[in-house]
Residue, then its C-alpha position, 0 to 999 in steps of 0.5 A: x500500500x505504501x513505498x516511500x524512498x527517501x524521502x525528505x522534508x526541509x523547511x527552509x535551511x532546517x531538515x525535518x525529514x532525513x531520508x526515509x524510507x519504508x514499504x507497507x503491505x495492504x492489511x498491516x499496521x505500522x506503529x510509528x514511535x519517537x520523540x517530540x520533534x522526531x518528524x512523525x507529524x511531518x511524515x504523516x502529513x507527506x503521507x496524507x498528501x497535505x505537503x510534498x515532500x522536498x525529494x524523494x518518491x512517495x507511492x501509494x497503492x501503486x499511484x504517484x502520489x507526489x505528481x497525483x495526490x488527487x488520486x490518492x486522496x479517495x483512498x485516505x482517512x486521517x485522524x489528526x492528534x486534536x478532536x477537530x469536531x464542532x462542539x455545538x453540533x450533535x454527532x449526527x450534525x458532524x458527520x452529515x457536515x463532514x460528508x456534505x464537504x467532501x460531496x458524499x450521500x450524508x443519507x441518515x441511513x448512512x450516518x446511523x451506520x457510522x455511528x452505530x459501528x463506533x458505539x456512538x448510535x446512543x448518543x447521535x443526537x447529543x452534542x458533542x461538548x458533552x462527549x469525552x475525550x475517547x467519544x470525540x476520538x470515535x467521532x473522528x473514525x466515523x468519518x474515516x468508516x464513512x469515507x470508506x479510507x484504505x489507508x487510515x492515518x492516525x495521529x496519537x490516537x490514544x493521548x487523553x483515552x483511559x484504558x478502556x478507550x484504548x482498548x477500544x481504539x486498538x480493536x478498531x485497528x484490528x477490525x479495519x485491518x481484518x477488512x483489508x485496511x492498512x494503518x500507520x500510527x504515530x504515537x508515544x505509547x509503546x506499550x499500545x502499539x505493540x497490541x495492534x502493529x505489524x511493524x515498528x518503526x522508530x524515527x529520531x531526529x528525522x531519520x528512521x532509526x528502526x523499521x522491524x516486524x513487530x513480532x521480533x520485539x517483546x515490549x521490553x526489548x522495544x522499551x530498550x531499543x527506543x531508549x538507545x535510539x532516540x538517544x543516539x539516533x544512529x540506525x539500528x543493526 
C-alpha cells in the first residue's frame, strides 16, 4: 500500500525529514514511535498528501502520489492528534457536515451506520461538548468508516483515552485491518502499539532509526531499543 524512498522534508535551511524510507503491505499496521520533534507529524502529513515532500518518491497503492495526490486522496482517512469536531453540533450534525464537504450521500441511513459501528448510535443526537475525550476520538473514525479510507492515518490516537478507550481504539485497528485496511500510527505509547502493529518503526531526529516486524520485539526489548535510539539516533543493526 505504501513505498516511500527517501524521502525528505526541509523547511527552509532546517531538515525535518532525513531520508526515509519504508514499504507497507495492504492489511498491516505500522506503529510509528519517537520523540517530540522526531518528524512523525511531518511524515504523516507527506503521507496524507497535505505537503510534498522536498525529494524523494512517495507511492501509494501503486499511484504517484507526489505528481497525483488527487488520486490518492479517495483512498485516505486521517485522524489528526486534536478532536477537530464542532462542539455545538450533535454527532449526527458532524458527520452529515463532514460528508456534505467532501460531496458524499450524508443519507441518515448512512450516518446511523457510522455511528452505530463506533458505539456512538446512543448518543447521535447529543452534542458533542458533552462527549469525552475517547467519544470525540470515535467521532473522528466515523468519518474515516464513512469515507470508506484504505489507508487510515492516525495521529496519537490514544493521548487523553483511559484504558478502556484504548482498548477500544486498538480493536478498531484490528477490525479495519481484518477488512483489508492498512494503518500507520504515530504515537508515544509503546506499550499500545505493540497490541495492534505489524511493524515498528522508530524515527529520531528525522531519520528512521528502526523499521522491524513487530513480532521480533517483546515490549521490553522495544522499551530498550527506543531508549538507545532516540538517544543516539544512529540506525539500528
Amino acid at each position: 500500500m505504501i513505498a516511500a524512498q527517501d524521502l525528505r522534508k526541509a523547511y527552509g535551511p532546517t531538515l525535518v525529514l532525513d531520508g526515509v524510507s519504508l514499504a507497507l503491505p495492504r492489511g498491516q499496521c505500522l506503529a510509528l514511535l519517537g520523540p517530540n520533534g522526531a518528524g512523525k507529524t511531518t511524515l504523516l502529513r507527506l503521507l496524507a498528501t497535505l505537503q510534498r515532500p522536498t525529494s524523494g518518491a512517495l507511492v501509494i497503492d501503486g499511484v504517484d502520489a507526489v505528481r497525483e495526490p488527487d488520486r490518492v486522496r479517495p483512498l485516505l482517512g486521517v485522524v489528526a492528534h486534536g478532536s477537530y469536531v464542532y462542539e455545538d453540533l450533535t454527532a449526527r450534525e458532524n458527520l452529515r457536515f463532514w460528508e456534505t464537504l467532501r460531496g458524499g450521500d450524508p443519507s441518515p441511513a448512512r450516518l446511523s451506520a457510522a455511528l452505530g459501528q463506533v458505539e456512538l448510535d446512543a448518543v447521535a443526537g447529543e452534542r458533542v461538548r458533552t462527549f469525552s475525550a475517547g467519544m470525540k476520538r470515535r467521532l473522528g473514525l466515523a468519518r474515516v468508516l464513512l469515507a470508506q479510507a484504505r489507508l487510515l492515518l492516525l495521529d496519537e490516537p490514544f493521548t487523553g483515552l483511559d484504558r478502556r478507550g484504548q482498548k477500544w481504539v486498538n480493536e478498531f485497528l484490528l477490525s479495519f485491518k481484518a477488512g483489508g485496511g492498512t494503518a500507520v500510527v504515530a504515537t508515544h505509547s509503546l506499550g499500545g502499539s505493540l497490541a495492534v502493529a505489524d511493524r515498528v518503526g522508530i524515527l529520531a531526529q528525522g531519520r528512521l532509526v528502526l523499521d522491524r516486524p513487530a513480532v521480533e520485539l517483546s515490549p521490553e526489548a522495544l522499551h530498550r531499543l527506543y531508549e538507545s535510539l532516540t538517544e543516539s539516533a544512529e540506525p539500528a543493526p
